[in-house]
C-alpha positions, 0 to 999 in steps of 0.5 A, a space after each residue: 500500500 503506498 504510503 502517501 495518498 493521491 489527492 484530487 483537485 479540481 483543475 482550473 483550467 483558462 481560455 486559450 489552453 491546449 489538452 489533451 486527453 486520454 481516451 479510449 487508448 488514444 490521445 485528443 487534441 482540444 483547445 479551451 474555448 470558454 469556461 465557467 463554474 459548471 462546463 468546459 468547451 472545447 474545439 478540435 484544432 484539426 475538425 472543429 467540432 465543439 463540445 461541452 463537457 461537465 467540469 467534474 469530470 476534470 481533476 488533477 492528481 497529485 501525491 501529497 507531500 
């Protein structure tokens, strides 16, 4: 068993940042176009497609010191 616990926060994310995101096996290409306290949309620099999505679904982990 580890000893230090992995934390999760959510992430702040900002307009104008590059994710990518694991999926599937693959890797996804999106650029952050608008954000609030509830929802993130993003857009495919490749197709342009737009999609919003739910920011819980968005954590970042860390080990604690």
């Amino acid at each position: 068993m580890s000893k230090k616990p992995t934390i999760f926060e959510p992430y702040q994310f900002e307009v104008g940042e590059r994710i990518l995101r694991r999926r599937k096996g693959k890797l996804e290409d999106w650029d952050v176009i608008a954000v609030n306290d509830d929802e993130i949309t993003v857009k495919c620099p490749f197709h342009g497609m737009e999609l919003t999505w739910k920011r819980n679904h968005f954590w970042f982990g860390g080990n604690s010191d």
